[in-house]
N, CA and C of each residue as an Amber inpcrd file, in Angstrom:
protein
   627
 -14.5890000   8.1860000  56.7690000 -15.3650000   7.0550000  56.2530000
 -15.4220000   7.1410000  54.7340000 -15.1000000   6.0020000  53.8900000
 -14.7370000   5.7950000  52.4120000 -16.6740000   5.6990000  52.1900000
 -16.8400000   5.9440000  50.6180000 -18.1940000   6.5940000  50.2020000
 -19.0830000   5.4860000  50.3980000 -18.1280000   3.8090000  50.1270000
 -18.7220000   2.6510000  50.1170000 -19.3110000   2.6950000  51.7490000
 -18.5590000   2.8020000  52.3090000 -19.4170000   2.8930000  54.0430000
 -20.2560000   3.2090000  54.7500000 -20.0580000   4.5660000  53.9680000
 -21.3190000   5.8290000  54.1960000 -22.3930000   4.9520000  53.5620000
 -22.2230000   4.5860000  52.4100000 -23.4490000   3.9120000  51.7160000
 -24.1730000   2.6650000  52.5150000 -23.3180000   1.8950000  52.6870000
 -23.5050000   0.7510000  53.6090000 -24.3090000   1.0260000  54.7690000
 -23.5370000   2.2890000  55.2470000 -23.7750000   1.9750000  56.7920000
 -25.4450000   3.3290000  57.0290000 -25.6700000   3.6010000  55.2950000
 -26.7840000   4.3050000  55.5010000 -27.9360000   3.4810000  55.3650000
 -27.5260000   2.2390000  54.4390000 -28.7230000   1.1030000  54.0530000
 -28.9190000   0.3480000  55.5590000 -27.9620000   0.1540000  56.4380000
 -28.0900000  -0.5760000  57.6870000 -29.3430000   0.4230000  58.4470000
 -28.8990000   1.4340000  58.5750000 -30.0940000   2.4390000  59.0990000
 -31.3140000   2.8640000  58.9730000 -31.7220000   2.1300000  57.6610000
 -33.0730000   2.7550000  57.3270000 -33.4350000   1.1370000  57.4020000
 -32.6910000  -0.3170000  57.6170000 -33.3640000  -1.4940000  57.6800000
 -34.3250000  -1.3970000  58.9370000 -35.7680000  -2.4100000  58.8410000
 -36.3680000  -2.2580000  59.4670000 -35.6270000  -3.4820000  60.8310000
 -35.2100000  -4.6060000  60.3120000 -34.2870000  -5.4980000  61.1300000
 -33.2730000  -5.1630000  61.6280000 -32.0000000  -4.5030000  60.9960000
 -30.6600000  -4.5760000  61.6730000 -30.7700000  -2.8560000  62.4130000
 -30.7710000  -2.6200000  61.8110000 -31.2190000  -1.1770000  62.7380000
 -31.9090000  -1.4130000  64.3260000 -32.9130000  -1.9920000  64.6680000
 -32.6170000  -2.1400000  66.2420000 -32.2790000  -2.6360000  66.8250000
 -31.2240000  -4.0340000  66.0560000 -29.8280000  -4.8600000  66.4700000
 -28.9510000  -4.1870000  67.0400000 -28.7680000  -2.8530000  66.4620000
 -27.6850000  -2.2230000  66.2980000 -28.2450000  -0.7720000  67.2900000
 -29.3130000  -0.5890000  67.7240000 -29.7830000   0.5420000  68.2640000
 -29.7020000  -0.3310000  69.9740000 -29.8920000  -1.7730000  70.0560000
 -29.5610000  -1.9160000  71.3820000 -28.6240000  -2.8510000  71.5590000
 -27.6750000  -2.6040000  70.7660000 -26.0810000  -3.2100000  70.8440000
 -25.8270000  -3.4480000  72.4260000 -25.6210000  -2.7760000  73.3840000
 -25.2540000  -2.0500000  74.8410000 -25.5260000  -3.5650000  75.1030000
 -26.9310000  -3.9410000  74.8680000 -28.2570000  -4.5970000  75.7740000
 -27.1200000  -6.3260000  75.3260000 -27.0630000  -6.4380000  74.1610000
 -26.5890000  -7.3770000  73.4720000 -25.3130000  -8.1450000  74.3710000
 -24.5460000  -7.6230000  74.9210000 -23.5190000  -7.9720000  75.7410000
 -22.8450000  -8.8960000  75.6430000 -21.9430000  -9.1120000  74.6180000
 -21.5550000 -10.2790000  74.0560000 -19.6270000 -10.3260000  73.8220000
 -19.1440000 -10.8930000  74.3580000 -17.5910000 -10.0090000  73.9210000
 -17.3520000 -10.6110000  72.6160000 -16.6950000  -9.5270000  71.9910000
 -16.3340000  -9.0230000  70.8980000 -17.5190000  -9.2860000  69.5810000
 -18.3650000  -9.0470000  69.9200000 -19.6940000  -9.4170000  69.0540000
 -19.7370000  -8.4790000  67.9700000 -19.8350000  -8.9200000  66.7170000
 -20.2750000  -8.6860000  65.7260000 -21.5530000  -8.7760000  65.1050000
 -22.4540000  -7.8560000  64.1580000 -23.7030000  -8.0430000  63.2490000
 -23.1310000  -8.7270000  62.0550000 -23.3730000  -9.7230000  61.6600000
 -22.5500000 -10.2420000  60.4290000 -23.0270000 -11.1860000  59.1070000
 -22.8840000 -11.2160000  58.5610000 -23.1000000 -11.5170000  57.0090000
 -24.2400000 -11.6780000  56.0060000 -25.3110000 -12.7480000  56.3180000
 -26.0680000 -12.7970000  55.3120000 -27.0400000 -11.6660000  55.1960000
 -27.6600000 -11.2070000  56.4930000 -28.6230000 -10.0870000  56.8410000
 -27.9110000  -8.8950000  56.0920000 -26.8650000  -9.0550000  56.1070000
 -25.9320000  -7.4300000  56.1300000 -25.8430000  -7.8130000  53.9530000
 -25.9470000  -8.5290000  53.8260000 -25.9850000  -8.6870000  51.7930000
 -27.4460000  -8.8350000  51.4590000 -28.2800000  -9.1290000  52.0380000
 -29.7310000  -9.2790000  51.9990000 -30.1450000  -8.0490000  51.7310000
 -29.9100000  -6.9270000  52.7840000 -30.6070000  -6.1620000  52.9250000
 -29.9500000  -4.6710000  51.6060000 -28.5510000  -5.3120000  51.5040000
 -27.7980000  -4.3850000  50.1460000 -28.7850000  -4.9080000  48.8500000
 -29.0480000  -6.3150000  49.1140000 -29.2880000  -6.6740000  47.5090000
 -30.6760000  -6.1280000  47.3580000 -31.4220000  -6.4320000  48.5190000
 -33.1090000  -5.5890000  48.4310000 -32.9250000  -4.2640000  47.8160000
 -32.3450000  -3.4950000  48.7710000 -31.8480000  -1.8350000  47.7370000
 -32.1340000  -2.0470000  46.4770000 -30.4610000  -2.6990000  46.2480000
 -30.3460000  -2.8460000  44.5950000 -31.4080000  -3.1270000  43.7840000
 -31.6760000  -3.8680000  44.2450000 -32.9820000  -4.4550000  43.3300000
 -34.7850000  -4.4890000  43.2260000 -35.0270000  -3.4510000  44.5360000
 -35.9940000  -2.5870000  44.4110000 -37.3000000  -3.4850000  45.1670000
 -36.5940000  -4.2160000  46.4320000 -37.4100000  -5.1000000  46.8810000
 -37.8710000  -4.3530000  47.7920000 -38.4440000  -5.1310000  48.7700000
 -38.9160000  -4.6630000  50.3440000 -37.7850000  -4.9740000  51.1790000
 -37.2650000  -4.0380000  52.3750000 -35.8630000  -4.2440000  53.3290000
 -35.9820000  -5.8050000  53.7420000 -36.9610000  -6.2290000  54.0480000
 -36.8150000  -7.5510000  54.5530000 -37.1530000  -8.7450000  53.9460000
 -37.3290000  -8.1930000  52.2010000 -37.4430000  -9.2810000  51.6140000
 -36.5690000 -10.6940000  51.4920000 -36.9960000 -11.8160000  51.6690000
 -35.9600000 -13.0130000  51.7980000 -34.7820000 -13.2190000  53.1940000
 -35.2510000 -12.0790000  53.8120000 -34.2750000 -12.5110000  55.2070000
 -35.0450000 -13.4950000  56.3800000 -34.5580000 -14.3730000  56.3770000
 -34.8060000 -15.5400000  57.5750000 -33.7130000 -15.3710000  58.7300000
 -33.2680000 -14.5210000  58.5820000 -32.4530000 -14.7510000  60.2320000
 -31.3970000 -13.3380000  60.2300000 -31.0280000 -13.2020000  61.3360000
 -29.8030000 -12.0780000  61.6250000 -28.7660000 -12.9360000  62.3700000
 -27.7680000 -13.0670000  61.4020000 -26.6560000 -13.7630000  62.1470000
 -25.5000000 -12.8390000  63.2600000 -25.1750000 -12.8200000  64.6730000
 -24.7490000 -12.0180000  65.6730000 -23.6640000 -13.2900000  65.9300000
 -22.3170000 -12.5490000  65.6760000 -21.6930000 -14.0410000  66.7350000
 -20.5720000 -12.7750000  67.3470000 -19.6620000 -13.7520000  67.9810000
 -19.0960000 -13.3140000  69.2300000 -18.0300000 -14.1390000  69.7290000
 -17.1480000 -13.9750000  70.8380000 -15.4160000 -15.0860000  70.5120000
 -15.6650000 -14.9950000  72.5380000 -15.9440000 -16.2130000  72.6710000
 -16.0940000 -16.1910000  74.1510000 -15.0480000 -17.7310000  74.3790000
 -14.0390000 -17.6960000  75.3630000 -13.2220000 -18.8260000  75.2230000
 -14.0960000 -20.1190000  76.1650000 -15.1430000 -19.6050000  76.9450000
 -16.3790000 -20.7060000  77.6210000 -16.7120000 -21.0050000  76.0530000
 -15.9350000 -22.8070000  76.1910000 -16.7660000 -23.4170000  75.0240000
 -17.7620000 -24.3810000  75.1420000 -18.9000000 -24.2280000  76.5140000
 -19.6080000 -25.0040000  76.6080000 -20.9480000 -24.6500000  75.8660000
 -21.8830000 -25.7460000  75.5360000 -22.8760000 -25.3260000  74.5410000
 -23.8570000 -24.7360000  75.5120000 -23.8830000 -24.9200000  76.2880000
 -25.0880000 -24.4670000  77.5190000 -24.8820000 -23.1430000  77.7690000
 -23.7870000 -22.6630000  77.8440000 -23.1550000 -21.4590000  78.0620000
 -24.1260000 -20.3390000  76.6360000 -23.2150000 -21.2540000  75.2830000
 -23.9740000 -20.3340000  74.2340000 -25.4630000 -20.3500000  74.3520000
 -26.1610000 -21.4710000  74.5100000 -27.4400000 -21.8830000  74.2770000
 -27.9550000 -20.5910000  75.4580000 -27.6320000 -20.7000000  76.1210000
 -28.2110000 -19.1440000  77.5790000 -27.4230000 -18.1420000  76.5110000
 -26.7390000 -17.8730000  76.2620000 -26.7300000 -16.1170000  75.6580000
 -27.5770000 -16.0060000  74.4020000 -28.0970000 -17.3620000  73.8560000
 -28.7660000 -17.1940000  72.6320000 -30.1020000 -16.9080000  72.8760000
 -30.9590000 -17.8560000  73.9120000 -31.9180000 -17.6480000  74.3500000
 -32.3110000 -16.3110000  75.1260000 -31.1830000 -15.6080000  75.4120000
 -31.3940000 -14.5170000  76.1450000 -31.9040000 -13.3780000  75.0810000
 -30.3440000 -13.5560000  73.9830000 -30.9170000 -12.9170000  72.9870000
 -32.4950000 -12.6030000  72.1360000 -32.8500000 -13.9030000  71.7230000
 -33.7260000 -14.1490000  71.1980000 -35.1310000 -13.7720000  71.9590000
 -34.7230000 -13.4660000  73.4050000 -36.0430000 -12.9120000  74.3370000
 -35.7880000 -11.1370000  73.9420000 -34.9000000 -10.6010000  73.8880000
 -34.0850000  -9.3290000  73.8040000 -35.3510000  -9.0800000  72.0170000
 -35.1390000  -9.6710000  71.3080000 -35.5520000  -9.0190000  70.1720000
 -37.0200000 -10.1620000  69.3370000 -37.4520000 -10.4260000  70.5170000
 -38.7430000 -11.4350000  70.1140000 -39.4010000 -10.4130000  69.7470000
 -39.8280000  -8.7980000  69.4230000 -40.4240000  -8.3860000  68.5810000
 -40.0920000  -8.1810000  67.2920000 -38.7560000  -8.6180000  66.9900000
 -38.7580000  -8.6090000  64.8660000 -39.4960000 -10.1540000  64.6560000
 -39.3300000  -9.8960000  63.7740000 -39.9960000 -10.7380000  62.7740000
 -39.0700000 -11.9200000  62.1010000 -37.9690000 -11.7820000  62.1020000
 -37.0110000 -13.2060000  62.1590000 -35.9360000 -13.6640000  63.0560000
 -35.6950000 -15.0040000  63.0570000 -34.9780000 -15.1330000  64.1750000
 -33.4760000 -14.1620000  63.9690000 -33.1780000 -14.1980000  65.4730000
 -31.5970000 -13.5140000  65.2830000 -30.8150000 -14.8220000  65.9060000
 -29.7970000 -15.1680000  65.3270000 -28.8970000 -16.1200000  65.1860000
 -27.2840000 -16.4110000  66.0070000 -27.6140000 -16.7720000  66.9490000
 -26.2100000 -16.1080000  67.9290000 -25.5230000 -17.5080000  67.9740000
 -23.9910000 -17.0860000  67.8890000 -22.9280000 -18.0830000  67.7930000
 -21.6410000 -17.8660000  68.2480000 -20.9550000 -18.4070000  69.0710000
 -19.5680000 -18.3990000  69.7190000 -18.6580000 -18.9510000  68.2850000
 -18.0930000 -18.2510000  67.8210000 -17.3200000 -18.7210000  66.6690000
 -15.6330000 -19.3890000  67.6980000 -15.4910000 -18.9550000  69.1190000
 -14.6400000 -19.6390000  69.7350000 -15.0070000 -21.4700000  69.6670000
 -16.3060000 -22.0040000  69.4110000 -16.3900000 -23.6660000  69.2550000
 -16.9740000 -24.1690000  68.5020000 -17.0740000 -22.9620000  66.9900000
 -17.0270000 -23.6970000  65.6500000 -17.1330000 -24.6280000  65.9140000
 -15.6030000 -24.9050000  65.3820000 -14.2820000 -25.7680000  65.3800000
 -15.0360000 -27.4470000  66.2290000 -15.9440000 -27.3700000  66.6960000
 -16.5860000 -28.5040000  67.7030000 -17.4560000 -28.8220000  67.1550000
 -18.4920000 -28.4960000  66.3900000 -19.2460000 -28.8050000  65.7120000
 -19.5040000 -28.9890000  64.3810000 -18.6480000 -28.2330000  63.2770000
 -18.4100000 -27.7930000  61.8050000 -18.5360000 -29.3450000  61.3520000
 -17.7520000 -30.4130000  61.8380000 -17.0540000 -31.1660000  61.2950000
 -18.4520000 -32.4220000  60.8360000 -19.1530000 -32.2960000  61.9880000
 -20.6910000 -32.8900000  61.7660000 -21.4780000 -32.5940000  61.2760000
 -21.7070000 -31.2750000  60.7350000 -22.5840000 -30.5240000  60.3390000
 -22.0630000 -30.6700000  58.5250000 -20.8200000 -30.1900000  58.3790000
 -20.3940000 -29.6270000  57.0500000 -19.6260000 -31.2760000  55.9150000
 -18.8870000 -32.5090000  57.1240000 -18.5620000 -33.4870000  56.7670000
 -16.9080000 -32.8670000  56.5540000 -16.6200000 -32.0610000  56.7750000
 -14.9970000 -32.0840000  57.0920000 -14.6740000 -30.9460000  58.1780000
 -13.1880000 -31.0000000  58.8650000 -13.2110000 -30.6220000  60.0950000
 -12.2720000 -29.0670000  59.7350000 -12.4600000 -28.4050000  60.6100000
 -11.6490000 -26.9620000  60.7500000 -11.0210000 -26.6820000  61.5540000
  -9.5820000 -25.8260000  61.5550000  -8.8750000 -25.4150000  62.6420000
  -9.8450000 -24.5450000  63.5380000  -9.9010000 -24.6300000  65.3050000
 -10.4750000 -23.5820000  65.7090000 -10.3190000 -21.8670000  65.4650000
 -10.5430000 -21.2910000  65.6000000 -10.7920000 -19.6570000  65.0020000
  -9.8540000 -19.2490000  66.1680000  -9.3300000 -18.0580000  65.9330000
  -8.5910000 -17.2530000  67.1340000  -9.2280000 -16.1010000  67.5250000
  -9.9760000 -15.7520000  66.5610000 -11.1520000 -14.4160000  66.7870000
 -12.2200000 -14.2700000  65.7490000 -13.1630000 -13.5720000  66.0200000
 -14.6000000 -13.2750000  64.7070000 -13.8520000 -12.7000000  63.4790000
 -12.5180000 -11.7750000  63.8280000 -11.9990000 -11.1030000  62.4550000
 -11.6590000 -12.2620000  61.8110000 -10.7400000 -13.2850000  62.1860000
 -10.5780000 -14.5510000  61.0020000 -11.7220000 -15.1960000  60.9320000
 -12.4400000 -15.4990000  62.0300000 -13.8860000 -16.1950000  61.5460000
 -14.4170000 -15.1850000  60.0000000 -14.7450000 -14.0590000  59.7450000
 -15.4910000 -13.7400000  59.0160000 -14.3990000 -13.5240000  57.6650000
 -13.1820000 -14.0600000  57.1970000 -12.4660000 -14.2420000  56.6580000
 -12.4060000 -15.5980000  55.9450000 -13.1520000 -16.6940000  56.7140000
 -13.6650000 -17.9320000  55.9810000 -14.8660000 -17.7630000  55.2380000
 -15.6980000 -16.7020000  55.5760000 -17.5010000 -16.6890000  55.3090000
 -17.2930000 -17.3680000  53.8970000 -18.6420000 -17.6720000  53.7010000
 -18.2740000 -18.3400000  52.5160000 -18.4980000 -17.5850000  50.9950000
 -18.6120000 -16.0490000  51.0840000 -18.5950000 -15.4630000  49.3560000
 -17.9850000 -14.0710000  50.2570000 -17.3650000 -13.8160000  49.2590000
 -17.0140000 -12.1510000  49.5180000 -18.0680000 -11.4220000  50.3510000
 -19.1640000 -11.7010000  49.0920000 -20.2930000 -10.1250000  49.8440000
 -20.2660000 -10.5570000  51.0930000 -20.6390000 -11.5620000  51.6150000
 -21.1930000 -12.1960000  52.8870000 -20.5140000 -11.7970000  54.1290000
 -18.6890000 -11.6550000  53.8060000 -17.3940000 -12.3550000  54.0630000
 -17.5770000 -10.3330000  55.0580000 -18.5280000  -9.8090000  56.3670000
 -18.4610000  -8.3730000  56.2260000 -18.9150000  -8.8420000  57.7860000
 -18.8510000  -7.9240000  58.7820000 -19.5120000  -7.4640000  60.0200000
 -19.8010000  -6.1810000  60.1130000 -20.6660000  -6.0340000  61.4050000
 -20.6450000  -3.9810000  61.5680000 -21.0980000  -4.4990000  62.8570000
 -20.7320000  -3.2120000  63.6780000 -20.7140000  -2.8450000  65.1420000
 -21.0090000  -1.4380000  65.5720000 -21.5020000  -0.8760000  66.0160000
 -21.6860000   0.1990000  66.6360000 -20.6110000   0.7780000  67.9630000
 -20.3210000   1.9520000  68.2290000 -19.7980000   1.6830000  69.6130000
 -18.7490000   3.1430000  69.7840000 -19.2300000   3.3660000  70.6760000
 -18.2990000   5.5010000  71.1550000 -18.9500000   6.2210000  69.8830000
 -19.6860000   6.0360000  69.8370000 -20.2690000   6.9880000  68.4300000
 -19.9590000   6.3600000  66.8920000 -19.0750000   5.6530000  67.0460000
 -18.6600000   5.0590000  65.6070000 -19.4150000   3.6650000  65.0000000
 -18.9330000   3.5270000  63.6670000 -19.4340000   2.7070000  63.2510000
 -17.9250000   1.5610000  62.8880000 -18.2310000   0.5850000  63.3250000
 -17.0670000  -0.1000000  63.1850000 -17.4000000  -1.1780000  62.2670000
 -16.6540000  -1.6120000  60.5330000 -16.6130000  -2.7090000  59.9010000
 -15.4120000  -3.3230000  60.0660000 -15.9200000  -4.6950000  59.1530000
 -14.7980000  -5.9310000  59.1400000 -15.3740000  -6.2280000  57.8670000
 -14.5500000  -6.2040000  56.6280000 -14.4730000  -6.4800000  55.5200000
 -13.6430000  -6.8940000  54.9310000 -12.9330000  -7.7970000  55.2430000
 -11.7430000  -8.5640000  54.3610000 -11.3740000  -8.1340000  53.1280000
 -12.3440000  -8.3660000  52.3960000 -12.7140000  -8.5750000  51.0870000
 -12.6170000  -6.7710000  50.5930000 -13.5200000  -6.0140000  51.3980000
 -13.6370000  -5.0090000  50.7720000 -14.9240000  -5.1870000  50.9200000
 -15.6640000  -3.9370000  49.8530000 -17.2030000  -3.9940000  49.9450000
 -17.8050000  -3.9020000  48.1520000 -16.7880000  -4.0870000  47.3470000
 -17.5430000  -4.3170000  46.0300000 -18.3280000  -4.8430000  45.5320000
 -17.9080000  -6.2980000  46.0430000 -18.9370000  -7.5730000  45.6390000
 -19.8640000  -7.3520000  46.4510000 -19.9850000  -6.9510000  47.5050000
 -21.2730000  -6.7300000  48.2840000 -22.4680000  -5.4870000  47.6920000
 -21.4570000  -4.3370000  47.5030000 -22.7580000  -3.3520000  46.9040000
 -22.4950000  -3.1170000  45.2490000 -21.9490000  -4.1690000  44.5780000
 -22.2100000  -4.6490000  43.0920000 -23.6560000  -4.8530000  42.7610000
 -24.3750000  -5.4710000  42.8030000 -23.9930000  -6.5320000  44.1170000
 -23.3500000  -8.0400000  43.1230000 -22.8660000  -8.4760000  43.4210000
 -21.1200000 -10.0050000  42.6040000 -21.6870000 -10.9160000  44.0460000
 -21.8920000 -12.1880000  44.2300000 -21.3250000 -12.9660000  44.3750000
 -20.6220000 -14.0710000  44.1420000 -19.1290000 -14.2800000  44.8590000
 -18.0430000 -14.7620000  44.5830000 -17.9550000 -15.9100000  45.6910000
 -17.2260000 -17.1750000  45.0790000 -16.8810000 -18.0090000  46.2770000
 -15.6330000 -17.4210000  46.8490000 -15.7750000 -17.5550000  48.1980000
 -14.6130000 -17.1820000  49.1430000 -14.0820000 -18.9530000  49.5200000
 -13.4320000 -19.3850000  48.5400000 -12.7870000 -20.9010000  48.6610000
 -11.6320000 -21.2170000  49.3470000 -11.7120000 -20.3090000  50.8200000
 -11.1810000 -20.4150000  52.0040000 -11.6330000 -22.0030000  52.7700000
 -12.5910000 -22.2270000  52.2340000 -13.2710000 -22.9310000  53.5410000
 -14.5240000 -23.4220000  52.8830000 -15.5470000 -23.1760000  51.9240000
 -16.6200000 -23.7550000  51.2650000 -16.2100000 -24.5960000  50.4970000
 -16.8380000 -26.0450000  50.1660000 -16.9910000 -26.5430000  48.8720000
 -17.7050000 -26.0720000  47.9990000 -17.4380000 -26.4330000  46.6650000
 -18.7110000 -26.5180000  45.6680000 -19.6900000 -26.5700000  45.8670000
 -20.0780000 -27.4480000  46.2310000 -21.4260000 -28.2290000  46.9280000
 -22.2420000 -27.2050000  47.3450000 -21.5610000 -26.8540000  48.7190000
 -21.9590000 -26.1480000  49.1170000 -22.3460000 -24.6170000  49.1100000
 -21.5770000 -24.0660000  47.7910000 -21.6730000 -22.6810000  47.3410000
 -23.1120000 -22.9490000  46.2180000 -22.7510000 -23.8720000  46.0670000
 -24.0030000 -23.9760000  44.4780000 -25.4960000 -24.1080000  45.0970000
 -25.4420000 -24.5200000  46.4260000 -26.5530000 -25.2430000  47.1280000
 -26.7950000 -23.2780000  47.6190000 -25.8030000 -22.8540000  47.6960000
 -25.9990000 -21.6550000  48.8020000 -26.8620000 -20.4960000  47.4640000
 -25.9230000 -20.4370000  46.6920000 -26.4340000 -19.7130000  45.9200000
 -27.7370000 -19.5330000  44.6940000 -27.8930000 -21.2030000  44.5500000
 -29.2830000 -21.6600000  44.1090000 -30.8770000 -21.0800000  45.0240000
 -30.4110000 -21.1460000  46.4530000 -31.5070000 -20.5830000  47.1570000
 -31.0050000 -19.3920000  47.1410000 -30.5550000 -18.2310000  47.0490000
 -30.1180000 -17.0240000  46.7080000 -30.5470000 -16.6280000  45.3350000
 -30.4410000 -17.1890000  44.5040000 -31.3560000 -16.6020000  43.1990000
 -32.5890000 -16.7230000  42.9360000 -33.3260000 -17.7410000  43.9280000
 -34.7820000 -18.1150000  43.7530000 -35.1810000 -16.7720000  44.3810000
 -34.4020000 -16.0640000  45.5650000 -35.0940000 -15.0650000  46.1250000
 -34.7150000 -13.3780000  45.3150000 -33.3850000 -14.1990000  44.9980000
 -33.1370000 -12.5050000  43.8930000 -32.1150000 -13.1620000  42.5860000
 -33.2270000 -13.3200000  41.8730000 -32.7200000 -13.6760000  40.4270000
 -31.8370000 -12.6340000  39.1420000 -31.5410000 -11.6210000  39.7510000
 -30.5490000 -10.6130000  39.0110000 -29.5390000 -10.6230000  39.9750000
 -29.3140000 -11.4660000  41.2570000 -28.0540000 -11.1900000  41.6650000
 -26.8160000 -12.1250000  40.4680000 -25.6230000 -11.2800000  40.3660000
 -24.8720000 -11.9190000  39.6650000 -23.9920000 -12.6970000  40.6710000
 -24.0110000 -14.0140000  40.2500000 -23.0890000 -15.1350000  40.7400000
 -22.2530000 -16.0490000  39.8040000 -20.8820000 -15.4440000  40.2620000
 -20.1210000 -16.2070000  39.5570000 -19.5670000 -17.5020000  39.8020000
 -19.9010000 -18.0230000  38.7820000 -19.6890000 -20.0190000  39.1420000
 -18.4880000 -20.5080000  39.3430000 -18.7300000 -21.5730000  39.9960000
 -17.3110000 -21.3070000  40.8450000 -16.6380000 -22.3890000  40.1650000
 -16.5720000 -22.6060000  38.5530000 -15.1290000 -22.9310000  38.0960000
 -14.8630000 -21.6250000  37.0000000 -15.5320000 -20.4600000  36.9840000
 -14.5160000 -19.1790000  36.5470000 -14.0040000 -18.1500000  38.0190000
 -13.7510000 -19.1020000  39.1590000 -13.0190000 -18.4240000  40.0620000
 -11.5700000 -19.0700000  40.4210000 -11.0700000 -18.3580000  40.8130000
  -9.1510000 -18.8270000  40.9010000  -9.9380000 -19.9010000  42.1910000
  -8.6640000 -20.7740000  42.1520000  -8.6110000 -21.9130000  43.0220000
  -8.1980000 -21.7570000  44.5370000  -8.1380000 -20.6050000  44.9240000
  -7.4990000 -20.3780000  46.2240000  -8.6810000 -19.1290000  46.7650000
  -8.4980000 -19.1890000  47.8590000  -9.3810000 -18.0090000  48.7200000
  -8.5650000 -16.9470000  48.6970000  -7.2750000 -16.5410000  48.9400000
  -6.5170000 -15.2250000  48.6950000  -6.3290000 -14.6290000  47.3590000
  -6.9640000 -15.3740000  46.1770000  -7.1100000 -14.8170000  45.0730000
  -8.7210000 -14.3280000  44.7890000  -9.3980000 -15.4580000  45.5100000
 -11.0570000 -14.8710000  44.9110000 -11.3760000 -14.0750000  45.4430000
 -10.7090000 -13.0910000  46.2700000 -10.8930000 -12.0490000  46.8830000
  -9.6890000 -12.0750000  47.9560000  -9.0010000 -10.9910000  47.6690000
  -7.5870000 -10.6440000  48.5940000  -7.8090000  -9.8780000  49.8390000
  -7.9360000 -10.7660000  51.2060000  -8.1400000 -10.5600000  51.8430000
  -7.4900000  -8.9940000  52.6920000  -8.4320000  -8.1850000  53.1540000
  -7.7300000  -7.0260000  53.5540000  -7.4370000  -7.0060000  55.2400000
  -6.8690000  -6.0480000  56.0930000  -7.0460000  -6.1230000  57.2060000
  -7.9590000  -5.5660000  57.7670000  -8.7380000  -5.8530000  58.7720000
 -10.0720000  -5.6270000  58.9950000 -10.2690000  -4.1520000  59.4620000
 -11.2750000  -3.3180000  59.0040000 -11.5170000  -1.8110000  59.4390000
 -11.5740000  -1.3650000  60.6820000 -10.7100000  -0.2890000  60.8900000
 -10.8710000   0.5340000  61.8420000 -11.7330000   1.7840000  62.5610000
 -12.7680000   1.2160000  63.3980000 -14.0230000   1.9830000  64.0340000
 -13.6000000   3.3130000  63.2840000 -14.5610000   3.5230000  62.9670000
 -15.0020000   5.3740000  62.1800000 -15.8490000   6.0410000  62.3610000
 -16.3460000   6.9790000  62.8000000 -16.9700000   8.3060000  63.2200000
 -17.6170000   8.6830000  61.9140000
């Protein structure tokens, strides 16, 4: 395990939230489920910046690649979830990234190819730091970091202009500085014009002990 991991995956452990996400993973039962993004930069930037672990977190995002793309289907594993960990204190956020692709287009105002798995799903996220998963599982700790983990424990955020507009990064990151105003965010016309430049996507990590 590289030093950035150890670090990472020591801040996940002492959170008062993702830590018993991740302590009843088993219970979670989700195929190919991931802990993933905003919770997982939230709780780096609190560190950094000398907050409380759960300062500014509203949700734990959990998704998962199930080829049942009915909403009833997700809506029962979400609700199940959400009975599973009705003692934290914010919601946890569960999503079939298999039927995006079904809804994005109403929600965001333009449409997306469907996903083939959570590793390319979390390859669109929309900033580097964000752009991360973790998993537990045989003793190991398993990430997905495209990007890497710089911009995340910099802490940098960067548009990942895979898949966000403007709009929507400026909107994202405006409520991101109201809650941590020393995060550095770089504006997104001093970032290259492509998503494989604003961060060069890596291949996703292999479970580690």
């Amino acid at each position: 395990m590289t030093f950035q991991q150890n670090g990472l995956r020591a801040l996940i452990s002492q959170s008062p939230l993702l830590n018993p996400v991740l302590e009843h993973w088993t219970q979670i039962a989700l195929p190919h489920a991931w802990l993933v993004a905003g919770a997982i930069a939230q709780t780096v930037w609190n560190h950094a910046f000398g907050l409380p672990p759960d300062h500014g977190i509203d949700d734990i995002d959990i998704v998962y690649f199930d080829e049942n793309l009915g909403e009833d289907a997700e809506a029962a594993h979400a609700a199940r979830i959400e009975r599973l960990f009705a003692g934290l204190p914010v919601r946890v956020d569960v999503k079939n990234q298999a039927r995006v692709h079904v809804w994005y287009e109403e929600k965001f105002g333009y449409p997306i190819m469907p996903y083939r798995s959570v590793e390319q799903a979390i390859t669109t996220f929309p900033t580097t730091a964000t752009a991360v998963g973790v998993r537990p599982g045989n003793g190991a700790f398993a990430l997905c970091a495209p990007f890497g983990l710089s911009d995340l424990l910099a802490p940098v955020v960067r548009a990942n202009k895979r898949q966000i507009t403007r709009e929507l990064y400026e909107k994202k990151t405006a409520r991101w500085r109201g809650h941590w105003p020393d995060l550095t965010v770089i504006p997104w016309d001093q970032q290259a014009g492509s998503g494989k430049s604003a961060g060069r996507a890596q291949p996703p990590a292999r479970p580690v002990s």
